[in-house]
OpenMM code with the backbone's topology and positions (N, CA, C; nanometers):
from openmm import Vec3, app, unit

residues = "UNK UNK UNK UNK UNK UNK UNK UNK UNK UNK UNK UNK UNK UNK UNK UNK UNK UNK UNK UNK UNK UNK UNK UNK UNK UNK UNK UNK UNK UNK UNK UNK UNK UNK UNK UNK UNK UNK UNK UNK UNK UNK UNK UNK UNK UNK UNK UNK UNK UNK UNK UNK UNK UNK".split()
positions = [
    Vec3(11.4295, 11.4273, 7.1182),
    Vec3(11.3140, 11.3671, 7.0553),
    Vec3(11.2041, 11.3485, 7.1606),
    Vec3(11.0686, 11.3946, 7.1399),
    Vec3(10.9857, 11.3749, 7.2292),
    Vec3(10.9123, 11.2195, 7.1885),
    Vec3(10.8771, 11.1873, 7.3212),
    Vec3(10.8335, 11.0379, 7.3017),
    Vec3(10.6929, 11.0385, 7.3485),
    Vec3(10.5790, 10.9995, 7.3003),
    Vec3(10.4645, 10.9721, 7.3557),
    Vec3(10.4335, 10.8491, 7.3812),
    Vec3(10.3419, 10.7793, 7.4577),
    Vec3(10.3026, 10.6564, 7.4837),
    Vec3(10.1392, 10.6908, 7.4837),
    Vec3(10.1138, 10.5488, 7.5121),
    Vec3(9.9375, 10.5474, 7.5382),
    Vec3(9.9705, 10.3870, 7.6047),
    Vec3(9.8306, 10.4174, 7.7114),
    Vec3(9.8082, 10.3188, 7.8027),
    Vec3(9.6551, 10.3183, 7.8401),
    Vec3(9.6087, 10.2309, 7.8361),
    Vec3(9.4550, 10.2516, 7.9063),
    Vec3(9.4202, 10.1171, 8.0238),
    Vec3(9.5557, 10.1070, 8.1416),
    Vec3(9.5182, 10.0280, 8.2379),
    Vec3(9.3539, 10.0654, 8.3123),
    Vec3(9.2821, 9.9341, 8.3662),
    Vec3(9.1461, 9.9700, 8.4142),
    Vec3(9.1696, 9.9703, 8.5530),
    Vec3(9.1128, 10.1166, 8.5930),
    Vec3(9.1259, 10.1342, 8.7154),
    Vec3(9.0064, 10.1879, 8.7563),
    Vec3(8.9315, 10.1375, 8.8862),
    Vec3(8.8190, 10.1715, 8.9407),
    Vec3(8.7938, 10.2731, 8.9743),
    Vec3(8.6513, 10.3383, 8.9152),
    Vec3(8.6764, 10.5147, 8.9796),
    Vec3(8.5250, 10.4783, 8.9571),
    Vec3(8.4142, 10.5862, 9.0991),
    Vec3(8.3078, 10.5359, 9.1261),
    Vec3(8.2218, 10.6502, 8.9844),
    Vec3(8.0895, 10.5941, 9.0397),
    Vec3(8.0165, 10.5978, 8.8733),
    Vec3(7.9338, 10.7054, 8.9389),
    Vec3(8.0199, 10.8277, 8.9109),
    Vec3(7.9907, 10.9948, 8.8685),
    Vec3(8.0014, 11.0440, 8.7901),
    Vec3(7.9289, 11.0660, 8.7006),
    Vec3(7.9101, 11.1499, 8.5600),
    Vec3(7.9764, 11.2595, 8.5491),
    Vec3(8.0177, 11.3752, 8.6524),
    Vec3(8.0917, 11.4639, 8.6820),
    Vec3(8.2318, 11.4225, 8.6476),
    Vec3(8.2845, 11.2924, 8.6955),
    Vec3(8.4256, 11.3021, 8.6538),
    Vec3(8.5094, 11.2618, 8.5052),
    Vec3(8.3639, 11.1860, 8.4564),
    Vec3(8.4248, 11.1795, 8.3135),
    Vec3(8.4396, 11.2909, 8.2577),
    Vec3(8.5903, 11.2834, 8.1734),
    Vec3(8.6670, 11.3593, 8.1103),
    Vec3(8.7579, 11.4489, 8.2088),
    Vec3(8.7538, 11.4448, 8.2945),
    Vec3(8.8454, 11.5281, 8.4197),
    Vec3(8.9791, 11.4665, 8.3331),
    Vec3(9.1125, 11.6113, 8.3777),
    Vec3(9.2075, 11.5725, 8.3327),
    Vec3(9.2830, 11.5376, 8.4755),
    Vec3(9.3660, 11.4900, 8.4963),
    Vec3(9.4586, 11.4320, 8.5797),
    Vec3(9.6167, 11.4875, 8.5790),
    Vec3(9.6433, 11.5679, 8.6114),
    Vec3(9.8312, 11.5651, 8.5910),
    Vec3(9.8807, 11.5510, 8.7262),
    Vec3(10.0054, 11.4432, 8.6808),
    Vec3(10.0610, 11.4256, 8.7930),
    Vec3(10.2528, 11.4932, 8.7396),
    Vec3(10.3344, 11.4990, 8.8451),
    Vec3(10.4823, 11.5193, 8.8708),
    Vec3(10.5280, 11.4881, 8.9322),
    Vec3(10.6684, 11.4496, 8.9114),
    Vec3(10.7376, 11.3997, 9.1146),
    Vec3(10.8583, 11.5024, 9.0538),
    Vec3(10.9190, 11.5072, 9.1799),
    Vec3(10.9689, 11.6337, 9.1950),
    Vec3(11.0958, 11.5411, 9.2730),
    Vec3(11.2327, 11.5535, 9.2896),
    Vec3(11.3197, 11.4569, 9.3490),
    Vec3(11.4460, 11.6264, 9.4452),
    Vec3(11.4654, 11.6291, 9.5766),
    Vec3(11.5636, 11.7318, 9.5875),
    Vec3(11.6881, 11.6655, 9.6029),
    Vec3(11.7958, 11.6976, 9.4706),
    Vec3(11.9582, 11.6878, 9.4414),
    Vec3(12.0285, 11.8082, 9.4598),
    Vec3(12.1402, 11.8127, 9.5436),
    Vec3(12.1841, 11.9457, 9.5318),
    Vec3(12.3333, 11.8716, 9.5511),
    Vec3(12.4358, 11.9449, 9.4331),
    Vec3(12.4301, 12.0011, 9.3484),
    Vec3(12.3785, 11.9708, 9.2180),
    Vec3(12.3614, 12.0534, 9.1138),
    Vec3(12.3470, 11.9785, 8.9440),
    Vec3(12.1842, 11.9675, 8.9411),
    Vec3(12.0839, 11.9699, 9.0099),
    Vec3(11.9447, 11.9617, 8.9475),
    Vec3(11.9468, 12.0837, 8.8725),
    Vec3(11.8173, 12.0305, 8.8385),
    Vec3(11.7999, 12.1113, 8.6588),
    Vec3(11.7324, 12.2203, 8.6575),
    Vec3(11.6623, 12.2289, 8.8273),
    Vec3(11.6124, 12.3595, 8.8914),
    Vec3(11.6602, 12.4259, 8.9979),
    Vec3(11.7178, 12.5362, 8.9344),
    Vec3(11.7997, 12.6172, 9.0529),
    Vec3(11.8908, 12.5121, 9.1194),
    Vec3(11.9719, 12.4317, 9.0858),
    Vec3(12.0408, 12.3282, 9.1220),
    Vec3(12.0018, 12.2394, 9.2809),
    Vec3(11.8988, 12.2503, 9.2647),
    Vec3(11.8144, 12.1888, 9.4038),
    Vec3(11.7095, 12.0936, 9.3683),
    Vec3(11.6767, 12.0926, 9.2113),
    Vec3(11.5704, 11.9485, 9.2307),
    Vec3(11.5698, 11.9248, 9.0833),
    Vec3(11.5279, 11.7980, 9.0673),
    Vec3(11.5104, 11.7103, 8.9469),
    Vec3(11.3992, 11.7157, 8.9031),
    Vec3(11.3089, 11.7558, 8.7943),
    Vec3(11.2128, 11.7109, 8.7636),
    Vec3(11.1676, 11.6114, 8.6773),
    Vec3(11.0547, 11.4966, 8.7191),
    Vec3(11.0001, 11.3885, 8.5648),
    Vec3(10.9804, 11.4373, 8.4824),
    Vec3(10.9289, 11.3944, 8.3750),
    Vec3(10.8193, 11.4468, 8.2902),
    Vec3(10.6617, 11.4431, 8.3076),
    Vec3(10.6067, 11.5117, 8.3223),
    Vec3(10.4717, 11.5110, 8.3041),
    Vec3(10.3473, 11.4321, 8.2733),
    Vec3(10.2505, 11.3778, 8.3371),
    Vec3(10.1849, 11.2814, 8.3079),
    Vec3(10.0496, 11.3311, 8.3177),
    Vec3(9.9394, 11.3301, 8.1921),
    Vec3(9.8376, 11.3581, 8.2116),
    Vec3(9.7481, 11.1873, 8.2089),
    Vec3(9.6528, 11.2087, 8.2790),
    Vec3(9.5595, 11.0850, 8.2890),
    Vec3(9.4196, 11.1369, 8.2192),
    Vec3(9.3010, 11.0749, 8.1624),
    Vec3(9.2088, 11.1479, 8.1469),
    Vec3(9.1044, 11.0527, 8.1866),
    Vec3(8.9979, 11.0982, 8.2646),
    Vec3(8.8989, 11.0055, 8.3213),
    Vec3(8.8090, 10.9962, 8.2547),
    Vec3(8.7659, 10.8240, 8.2267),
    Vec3(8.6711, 10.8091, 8.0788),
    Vec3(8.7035, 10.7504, 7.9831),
    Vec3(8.6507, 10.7340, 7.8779),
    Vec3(8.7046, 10.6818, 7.7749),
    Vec3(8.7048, 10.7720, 7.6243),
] * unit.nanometer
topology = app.Topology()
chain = topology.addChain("A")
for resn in residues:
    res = topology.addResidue(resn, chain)
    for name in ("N", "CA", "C"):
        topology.addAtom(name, app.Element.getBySymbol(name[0]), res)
């Protein structure tokens, strides 16, 4: 089952017109060996997009 959330913590970002709407993705990446889920060498999160703006 995929799960979505929503969050809109306020976080300071300086006042450039350029960055509203920029998308943001972040990942962490963890190295397990044996059993990760890539090439049995690393774990991945899930995916996090941020979007700058409102």
């Amino acid at each position: 089952m995929l799960r979505r959330s929503c969050a809109a913590p306020p976080i300071a970002v300086p006042n450039f017109p350029a960055l509203r709407g920029v998308d943001l993705h972040f990942q962490a990446a963890v190295f397990r060996s044996p059993g990760g889920a890539f090439s049995d060498t690393l774990d991945l999160s899930a995916g996090l997009r941020l979007q700058v703006g409102s």
